[in-house]
C-alpha positions as a printed NumPy array, in Angstrom:
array([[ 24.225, -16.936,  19.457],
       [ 25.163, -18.882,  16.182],
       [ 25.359, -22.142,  15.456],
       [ 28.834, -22.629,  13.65 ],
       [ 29.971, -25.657,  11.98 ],
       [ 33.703, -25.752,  11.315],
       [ 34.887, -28.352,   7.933],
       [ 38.837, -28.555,   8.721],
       [ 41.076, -31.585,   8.378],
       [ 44.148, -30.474,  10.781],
       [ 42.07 , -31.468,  14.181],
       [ 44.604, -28.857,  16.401],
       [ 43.269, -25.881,  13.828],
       [ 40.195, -27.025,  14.421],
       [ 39.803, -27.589,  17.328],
       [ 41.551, -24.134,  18.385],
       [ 38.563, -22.283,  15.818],
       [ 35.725, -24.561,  17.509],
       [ 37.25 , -23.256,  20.929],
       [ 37.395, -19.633,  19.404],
       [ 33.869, -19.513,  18.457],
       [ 32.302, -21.127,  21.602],
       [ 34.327, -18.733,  23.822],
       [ 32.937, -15.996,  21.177],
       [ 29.483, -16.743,  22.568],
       [ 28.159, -19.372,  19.457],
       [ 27.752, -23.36 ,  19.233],
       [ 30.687, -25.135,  17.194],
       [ 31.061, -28.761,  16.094],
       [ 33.492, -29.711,  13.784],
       [ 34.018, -32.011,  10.493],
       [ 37.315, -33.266,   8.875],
       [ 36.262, -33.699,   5.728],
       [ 33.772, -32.255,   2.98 ],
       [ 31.413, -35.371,   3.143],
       [ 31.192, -35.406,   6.982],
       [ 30.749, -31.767,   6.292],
       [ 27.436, -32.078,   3.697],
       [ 26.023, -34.69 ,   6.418],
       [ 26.629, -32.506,   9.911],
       [ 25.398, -29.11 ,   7.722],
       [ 22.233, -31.464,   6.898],
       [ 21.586, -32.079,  10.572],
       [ 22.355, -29.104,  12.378],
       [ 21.632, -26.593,   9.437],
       [ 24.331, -24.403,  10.649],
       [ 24.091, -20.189,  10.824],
       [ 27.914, -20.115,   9.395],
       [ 30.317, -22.797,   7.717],
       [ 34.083, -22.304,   8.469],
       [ 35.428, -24.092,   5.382],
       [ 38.548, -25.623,   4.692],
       [ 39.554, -24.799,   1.079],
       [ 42.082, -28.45 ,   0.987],
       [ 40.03 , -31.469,   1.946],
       [ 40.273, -34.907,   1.764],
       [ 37.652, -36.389,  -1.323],
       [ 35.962, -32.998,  -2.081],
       [ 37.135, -29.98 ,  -2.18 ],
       [ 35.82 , -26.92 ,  -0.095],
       [ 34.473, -25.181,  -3.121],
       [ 32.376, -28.575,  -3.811],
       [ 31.154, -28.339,  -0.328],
       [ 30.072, -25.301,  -1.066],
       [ 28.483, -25.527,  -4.139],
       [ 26.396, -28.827,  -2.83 ],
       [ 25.271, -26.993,  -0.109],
       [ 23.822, -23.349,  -2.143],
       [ 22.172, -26.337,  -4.393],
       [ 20.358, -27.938,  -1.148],
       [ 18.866, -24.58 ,  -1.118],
       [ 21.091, -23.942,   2.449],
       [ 21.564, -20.226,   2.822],
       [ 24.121, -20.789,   4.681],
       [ 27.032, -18.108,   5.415],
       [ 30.165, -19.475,   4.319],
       [ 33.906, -18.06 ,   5.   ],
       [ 36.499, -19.998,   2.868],
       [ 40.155, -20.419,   4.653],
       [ 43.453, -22.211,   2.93 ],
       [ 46.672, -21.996,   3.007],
       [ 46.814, -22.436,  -0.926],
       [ 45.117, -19.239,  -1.923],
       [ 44.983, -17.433,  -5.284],
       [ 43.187, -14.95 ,  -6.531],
       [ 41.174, -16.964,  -8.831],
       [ 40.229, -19.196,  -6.112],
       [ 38.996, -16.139,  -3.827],
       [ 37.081, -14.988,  -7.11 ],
       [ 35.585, -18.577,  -7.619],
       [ 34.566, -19.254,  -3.982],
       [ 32.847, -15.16 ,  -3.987],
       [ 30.883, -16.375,  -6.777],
       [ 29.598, -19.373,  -5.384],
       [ 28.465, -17.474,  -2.286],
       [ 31.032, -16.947,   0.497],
       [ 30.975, -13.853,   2.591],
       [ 34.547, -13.763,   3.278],
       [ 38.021, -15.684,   2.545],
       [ 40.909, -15.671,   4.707],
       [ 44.564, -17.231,   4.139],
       [ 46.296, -19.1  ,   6.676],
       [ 48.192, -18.866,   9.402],
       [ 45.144, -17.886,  10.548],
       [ 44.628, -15.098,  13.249],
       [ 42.119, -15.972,  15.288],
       [ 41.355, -12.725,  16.447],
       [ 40.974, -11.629,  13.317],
       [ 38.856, -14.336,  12.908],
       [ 36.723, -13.589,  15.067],
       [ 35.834,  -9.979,  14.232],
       [ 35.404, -11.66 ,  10.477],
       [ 32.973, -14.045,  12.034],
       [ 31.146, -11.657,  13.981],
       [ 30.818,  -9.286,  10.658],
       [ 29.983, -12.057,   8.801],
       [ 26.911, -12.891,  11.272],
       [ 25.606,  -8.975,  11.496],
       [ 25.337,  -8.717,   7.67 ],
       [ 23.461, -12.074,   7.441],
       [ 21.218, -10.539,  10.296],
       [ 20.704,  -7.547,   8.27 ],
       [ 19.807,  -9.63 ,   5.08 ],
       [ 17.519, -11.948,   7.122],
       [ 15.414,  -9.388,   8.583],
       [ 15.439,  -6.852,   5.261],
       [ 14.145, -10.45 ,   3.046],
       [ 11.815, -11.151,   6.077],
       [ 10.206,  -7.665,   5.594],
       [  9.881,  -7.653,   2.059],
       [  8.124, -11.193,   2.069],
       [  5.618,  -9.787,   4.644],
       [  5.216,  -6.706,   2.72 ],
       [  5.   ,  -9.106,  -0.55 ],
       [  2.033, -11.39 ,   0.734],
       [  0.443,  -7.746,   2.624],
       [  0.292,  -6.304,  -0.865],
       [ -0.973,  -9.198,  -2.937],
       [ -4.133,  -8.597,  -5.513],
       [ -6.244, -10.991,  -2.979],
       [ -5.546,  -7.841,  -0.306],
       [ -7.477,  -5.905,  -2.141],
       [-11.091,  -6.659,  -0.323],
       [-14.786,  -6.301,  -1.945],
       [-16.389,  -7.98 ,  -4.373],
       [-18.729,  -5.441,  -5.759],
       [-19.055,  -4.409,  -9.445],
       [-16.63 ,  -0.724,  -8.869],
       [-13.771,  -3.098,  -7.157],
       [-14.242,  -5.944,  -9.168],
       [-13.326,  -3.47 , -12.294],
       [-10.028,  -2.097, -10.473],
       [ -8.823,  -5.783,  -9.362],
       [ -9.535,  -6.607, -13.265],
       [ -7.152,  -3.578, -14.674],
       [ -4.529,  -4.367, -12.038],
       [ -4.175,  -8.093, -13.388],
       [ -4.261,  -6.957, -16.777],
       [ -1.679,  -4.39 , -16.375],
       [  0.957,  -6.801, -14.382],
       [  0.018,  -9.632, -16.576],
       [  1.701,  -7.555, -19.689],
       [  5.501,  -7.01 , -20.299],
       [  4.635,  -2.621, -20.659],
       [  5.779,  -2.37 , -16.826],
       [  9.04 ,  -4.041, -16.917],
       [ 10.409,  -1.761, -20.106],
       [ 13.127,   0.524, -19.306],
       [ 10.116,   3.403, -20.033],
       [  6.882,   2.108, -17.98 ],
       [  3.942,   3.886, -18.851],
       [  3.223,   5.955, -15.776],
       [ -0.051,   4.909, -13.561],
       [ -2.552,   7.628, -11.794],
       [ -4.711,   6.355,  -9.374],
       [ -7.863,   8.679,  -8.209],
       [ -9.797,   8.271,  -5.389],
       [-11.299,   9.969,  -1.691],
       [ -8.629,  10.069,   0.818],
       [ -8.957,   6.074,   2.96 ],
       [ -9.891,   4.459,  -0.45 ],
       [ -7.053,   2.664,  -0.413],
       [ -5.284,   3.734,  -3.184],
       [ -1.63 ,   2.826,  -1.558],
       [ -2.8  ,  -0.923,  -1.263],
       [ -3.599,  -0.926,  -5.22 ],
       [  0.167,   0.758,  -5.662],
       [  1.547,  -1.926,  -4.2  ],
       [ -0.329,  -4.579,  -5.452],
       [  0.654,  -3.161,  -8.632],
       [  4.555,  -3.563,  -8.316],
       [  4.319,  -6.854,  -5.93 ],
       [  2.484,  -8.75 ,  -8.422],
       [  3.413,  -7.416, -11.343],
       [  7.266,  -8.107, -12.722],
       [  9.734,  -5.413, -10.905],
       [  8.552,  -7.336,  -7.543],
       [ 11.881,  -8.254,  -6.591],
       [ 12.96 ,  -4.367,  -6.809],
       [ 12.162,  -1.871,  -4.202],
       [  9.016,  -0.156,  -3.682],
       [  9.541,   3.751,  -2.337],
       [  6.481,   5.429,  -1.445],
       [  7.133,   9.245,  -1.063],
       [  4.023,  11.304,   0.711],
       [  4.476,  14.484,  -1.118],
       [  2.816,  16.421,   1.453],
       [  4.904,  15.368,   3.953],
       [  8.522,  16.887,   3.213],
       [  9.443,  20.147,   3.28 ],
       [  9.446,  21.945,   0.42 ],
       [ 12.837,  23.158,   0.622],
       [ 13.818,  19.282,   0.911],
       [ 11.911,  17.309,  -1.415],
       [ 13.582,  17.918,  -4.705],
       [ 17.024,  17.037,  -2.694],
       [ 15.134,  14.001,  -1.339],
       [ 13.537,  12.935,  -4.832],
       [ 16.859,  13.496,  -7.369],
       [ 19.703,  13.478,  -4.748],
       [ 22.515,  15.872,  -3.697],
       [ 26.006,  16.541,  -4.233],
       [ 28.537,  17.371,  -1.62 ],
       [ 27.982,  21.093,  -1.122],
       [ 24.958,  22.005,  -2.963],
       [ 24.054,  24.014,   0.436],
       [ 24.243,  24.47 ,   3.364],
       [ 23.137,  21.263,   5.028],
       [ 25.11 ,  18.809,   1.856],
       [ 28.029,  17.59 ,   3.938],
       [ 27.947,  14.749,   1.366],
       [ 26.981,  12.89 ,  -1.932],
       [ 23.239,  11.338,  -0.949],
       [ 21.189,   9.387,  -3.418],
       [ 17.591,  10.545,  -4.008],
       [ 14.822,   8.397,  -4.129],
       [ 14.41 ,   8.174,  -7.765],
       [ 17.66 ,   6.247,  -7.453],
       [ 16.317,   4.165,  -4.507],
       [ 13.797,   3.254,  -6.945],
       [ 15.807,   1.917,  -9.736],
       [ 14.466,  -0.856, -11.447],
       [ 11.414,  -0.912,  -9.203],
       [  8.866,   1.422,  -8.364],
       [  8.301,   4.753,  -6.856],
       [  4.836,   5.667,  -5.852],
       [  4.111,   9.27 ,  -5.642],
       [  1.504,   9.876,  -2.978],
       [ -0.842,  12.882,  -3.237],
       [  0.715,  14.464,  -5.958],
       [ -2.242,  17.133,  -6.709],
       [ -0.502,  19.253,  -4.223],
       [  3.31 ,  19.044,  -5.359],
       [  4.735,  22.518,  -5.858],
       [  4.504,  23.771,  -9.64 ],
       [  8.229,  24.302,  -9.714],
       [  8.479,  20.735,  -8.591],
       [  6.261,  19.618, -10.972],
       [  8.277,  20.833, -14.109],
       [ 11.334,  19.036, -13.022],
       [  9.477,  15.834, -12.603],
       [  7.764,  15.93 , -16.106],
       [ 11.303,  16.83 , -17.436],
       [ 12.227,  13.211, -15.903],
       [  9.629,  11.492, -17.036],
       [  9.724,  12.447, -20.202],
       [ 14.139,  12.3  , -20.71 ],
       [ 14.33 ,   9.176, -18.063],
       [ 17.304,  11.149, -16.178],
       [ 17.734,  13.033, -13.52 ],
       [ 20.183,  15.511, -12.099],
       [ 20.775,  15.66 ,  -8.182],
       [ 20.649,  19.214,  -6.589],
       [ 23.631,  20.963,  -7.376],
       [ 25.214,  18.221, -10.122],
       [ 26.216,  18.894, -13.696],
       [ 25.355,  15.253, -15.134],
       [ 22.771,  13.135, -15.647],
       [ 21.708,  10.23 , -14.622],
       [ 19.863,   7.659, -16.5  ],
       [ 17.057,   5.708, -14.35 ],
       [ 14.472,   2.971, -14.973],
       [ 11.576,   3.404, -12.598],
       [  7.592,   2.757, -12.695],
       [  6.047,   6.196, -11.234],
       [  2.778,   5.96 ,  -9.911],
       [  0.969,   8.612,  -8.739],
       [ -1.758,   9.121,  -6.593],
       [ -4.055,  12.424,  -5.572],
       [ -7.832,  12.852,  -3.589],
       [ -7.616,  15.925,  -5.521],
       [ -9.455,  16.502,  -8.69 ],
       [ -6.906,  17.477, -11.176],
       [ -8.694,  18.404, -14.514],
       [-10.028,  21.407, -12.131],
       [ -6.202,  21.82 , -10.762],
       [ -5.321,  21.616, -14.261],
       [ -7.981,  24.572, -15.312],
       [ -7.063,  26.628, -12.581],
       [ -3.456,  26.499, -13.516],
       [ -2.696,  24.682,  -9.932],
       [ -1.226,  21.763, -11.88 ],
       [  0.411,  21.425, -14.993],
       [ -1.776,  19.831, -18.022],
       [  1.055,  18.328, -19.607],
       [  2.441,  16.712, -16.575],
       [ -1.49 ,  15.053, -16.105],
       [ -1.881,  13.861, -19.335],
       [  2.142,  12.448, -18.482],
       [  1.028,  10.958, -15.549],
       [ -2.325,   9.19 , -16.26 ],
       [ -1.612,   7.253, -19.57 ],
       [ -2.767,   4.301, -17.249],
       [ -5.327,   5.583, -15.045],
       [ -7.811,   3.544, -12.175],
       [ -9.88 ,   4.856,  -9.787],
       [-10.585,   3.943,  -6.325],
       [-14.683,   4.416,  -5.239],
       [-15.987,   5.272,  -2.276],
       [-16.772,   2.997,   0.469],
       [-20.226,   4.218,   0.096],
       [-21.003,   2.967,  -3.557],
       [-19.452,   0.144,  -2.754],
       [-22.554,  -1.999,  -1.553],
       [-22.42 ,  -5.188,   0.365],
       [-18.725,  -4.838,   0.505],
       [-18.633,  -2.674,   3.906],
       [-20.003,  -6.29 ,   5.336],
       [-16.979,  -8.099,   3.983],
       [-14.854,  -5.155,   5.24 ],
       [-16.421,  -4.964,   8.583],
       [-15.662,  -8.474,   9.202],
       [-12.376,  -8.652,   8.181],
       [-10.642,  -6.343,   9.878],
       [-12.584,  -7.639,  12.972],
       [-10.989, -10.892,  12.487],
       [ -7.548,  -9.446,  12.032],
       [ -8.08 ,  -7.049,  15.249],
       [ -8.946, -10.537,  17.321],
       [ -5.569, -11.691,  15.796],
       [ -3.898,  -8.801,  16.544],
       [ -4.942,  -7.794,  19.766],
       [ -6.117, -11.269,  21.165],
       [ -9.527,  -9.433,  22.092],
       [-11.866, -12.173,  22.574],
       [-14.768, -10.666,  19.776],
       [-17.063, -12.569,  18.075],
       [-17.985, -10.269,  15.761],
       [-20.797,  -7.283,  14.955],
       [-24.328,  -7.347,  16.751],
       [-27.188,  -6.946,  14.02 ],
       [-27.885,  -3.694,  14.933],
       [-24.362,  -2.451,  14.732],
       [-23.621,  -4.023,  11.346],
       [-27.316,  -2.214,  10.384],
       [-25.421,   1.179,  11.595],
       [-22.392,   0.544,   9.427],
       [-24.045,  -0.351,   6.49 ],
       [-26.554,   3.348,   7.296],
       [-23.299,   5.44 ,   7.717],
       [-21.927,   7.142,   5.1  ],
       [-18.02 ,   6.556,   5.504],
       [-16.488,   9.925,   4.394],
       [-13.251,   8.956,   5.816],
       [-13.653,   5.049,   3.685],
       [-11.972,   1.778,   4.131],
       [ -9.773,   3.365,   6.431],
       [-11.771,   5.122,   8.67 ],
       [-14.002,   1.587,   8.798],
       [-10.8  ,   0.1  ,   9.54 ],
       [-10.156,   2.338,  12.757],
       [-13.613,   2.168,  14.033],
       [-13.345,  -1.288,  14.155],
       [ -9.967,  -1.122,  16.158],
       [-11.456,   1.249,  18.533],
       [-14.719,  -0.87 ,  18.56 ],
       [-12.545,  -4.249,  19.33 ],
       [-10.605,  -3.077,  22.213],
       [-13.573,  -0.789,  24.264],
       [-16.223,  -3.694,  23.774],
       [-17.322,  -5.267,  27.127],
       [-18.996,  -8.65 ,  25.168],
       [-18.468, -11.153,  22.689],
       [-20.025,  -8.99 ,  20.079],
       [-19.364,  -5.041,  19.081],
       [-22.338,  -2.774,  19.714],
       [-23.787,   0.276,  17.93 ],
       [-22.316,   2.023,  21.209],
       [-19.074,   0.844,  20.4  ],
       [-18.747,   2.334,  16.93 ],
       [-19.028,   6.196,  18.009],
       [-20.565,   6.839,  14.346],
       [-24.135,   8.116,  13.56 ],
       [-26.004,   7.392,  10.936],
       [-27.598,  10.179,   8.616],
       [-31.386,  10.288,   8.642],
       [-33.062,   8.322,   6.719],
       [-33.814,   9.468,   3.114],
       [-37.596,   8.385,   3.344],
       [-39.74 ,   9.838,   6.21 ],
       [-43.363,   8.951,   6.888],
       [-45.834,  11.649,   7.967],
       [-49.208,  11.488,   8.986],
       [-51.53 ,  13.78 ,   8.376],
       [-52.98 ,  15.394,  11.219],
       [-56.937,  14.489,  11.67 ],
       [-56.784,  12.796,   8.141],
       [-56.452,   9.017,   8.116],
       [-53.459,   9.504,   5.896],
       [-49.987,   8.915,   5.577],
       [-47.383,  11.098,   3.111],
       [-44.196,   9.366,   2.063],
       [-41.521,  11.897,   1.652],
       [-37.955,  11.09 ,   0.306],
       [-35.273,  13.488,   0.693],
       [-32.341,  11.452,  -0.73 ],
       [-30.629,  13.677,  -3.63 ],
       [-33.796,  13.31 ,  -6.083],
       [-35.91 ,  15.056,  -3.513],
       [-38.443,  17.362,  -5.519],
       [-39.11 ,  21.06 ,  -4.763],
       [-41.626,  22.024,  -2.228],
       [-43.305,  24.224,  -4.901],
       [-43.033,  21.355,  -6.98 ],
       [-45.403,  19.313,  -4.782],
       [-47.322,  22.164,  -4.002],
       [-48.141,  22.426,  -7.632],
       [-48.991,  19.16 ,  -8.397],
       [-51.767,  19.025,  -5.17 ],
       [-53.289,  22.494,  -6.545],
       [-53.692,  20.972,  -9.967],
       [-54.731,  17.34 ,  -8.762],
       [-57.662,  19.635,  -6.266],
       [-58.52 ,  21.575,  -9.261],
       [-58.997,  18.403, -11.258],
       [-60.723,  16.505,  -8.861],
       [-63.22 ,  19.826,  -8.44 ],
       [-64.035,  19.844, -12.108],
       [-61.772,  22.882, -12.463],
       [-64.1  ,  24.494, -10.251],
       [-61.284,  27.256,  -8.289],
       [-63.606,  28.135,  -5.197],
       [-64.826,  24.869,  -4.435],
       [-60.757,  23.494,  -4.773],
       [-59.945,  26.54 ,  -2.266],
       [-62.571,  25.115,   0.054],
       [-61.032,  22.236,   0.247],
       [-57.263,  23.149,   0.16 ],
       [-58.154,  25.78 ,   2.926],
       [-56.64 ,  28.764,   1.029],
       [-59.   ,  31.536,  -0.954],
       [-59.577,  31.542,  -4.64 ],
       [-56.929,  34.364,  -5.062],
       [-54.282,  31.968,  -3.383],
       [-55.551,  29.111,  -5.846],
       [-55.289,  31.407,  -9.63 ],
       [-51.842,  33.194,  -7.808],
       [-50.036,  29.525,  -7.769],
       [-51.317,  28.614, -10.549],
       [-50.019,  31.781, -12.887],
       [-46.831,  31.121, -10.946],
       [-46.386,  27.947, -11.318],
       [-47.694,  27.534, -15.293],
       [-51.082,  25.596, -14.675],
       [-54.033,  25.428, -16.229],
       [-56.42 ,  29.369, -15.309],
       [-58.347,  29.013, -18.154],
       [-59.987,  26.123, -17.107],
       [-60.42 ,  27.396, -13.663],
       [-64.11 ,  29.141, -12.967]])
């Protein structure tokens, strides 16, 4: 239901389109002239104005115009019986969705009305989306405040804060990164805050179509360029124009594919499947890969010159895991946003299962925190999550403590990725006995427990020091 307000100076005309549109299913009230009009439209703030072009004191287009600078989005259909084409043309420009001559039909009318109501419906829900998408992908999304993520929030306000992205020729953007990274998220924040915001943003998985689809669903088709063409369809690269089209995981686009799309970066044009023209295009392409592509690029996988194309800006994304103190901030976050999401009545983590995230490793990253916490949220049985409600284990820790059996001593070993060689350490003890013994071999084989053969073997092996040895 609508709420209608109807600006008409005959009162039987009116009356009969108030009765119309309340047997139509919508609220009507009426006003006989423009003034009356601007006050009622104040009050009620009206879905749709029916709007008498001849009024007495101001005119309909007046009415209209006052109300567009109120800021009222209202929808507006113009009706007279004095009609012209420049008036139509005037009253279009101002911001009516229709205009209609009298005698009116008020059948016709009504389907006008009704028309007039769905597209506003469309528009209200397709602005509603792009505002939540808008404040979803703004720079203070982007979560963490350690030294790697400080750097990539730093290029992306440098980059939007320029004029380069809103040239008909952007300079193209590669972002690198592990798969979860969030690499989509800095995409978006890219084109959201930087000037083609108002455009559309068309993200295109490249893994995900068929291969014997994507270049139709990238450039276009014409009527009949196979089997399937039963029409003219515009690609996404038209989809795109004037905003930006973000190429996810590009590192595994076909090499045929790839040709076509350096061809278009580098002419600005593209040709849909089965066309003879070209057509000129201003889009921002950024592409994203987990994939490392200077070893694509070696192995002839991917094409050098469409890399070096691609990555005249370049950021990458680190891993959860050198990201420091910022799997806290993460952790919490999207617990917060699962107790506003799901209503679960959470708290938060337990100190023992914010000790396990911060020990895990993360291969999956931000996004695989981001569904353990969702899991972790709905399963929990308390006011706080659990390390039993995380289902993750922690790798062993690098450092392990041995004690020496029968010896009042205690060997700190570290295996992290600096770990030395066993026959490292078992050098170093051979030389520290032998040192200790005066270089005296039989009396250090006494006390290392092996025989004086054992003792010079290592040694010659290993480089030490024989001719001291007696």
């Amino acid at each position: 239901m609508a709420t209608v307000l109807v600006i008409e100076d005959e009162p039987i005309l009116a009356r009969n389109i108030c009765d119309a549109m309340v047997y139509g299913g919508h609220e009507a009230s009426v006003a006989s002239t423009g003034e009356d009009g601007l006050k009622s439209a104040a009050e009620t703030r009206p879905d749709l104005v029916l709007l008498d072009y001849r009024l007495p004191g101001i005119d309909g287009l007046e009415v209209l115009r006052e109300l567009r600078s109120r800021g009222q989005q209202v929808a507006a259909i113009m009706m007279t019986a004095h009609g012209n084409i420049d008036t139509a043309v005037e009253a279009m420009k101002i911001g009516a969705s229709d205009f209609l001559t009298k005698p009116l039909d008020l059948q016709e009318l009504k389907l006008v009305v009704e028309r007039v109501l769905r597209h506003r419906a469309v528009s209200d829900e397709l602005e509603y989306r792009r505002d939540r998408e808008r404040a979803d992908s703004e720079l203070d999304r982007i979560i963490g405040d350690s030294e790697p993520m400080q750097r990539v929030k730093s290029f992306v306000q440098r980059i939007t804060s320029t004029s380069a992205l809103a040239t008909d020729a952007p300079p193209s953007l590669l972002i690198t990164g592990e798969t979860g990274t969030g690499k989509d998220l800095v995409a978006r924040a890219i084109h959201y805050v930087g000037p083609r915001h108002d455009a559309q943003f068309v993200h295109v998985n490249c893994t995900a179509m068929p291969d014997h689809l994507i270049e139709s669903e990238l450039f276009g088709h014409i009527k009949g360029a196979f089997t399937d063409a039963r029409s003219d369809k515009r690609g996404l690269f038209e989809l795109a124009d004037g905003g930006t089209l973000f190429l996810d995981e590009i590192g595994h686009m076909k090499p045929v594919l790839q040709a076509k799309l350096l061809s278009v970066l580098e002419q600005r044009t593209i040709r849909p499947v089965g066309g003879t023209r070209e057509r000129k295009i201003n889009v921002h392409v950024i592409a994203a890969t987990n994939r490392p592509l200077e070893e694509a690029t070696s192995s002839g996988d991917f094409r050098e010159d469409l890399y070096h194309r691609l990555r005249v800006l370049a950021v990458h994304m680190p891993p959860l895991r050198e990201r420091g103190d910022d799997v806290d901030i993460l952790a919490g976050h999207f617990t917060a946003a699962c107790v506003a999401r799901f209503g679960v009545p959470v708290k938060g983590l337990s100190d023992e299962a914010l000790e396990l995230v911060r020990e895990y490793k993360w291969p999956g990253n931000v996004r695989e925190l981001l569904h353990t916490i969702e899991s972790a949220s709905l399963i929990t049985d308390g006011p706080y999550i659990g390390p039993e409600h995380l289902n993750i284990q922690a790798a062993p820790r690098a450092k392990v403590a041995l004690q020496v059996p029968n010896v009042e001593q205690t060997i700190v070993l570290d295996f992290s990725d600096t770990c030395p060689k066993l026959e490292d350490i078992e050098h170093q003890i051979i030389v520290a006995a032998l040192h200790h013994c005066r270089h005296n071999v039989s009396r250090a084989a006494r006390i290392l427990g092996i025989s004086r053969d054992a003792v010079r073997y290592r040694l010659e092996k290993y480089g030490g020091e024989p001719d001291k040895a007696s």
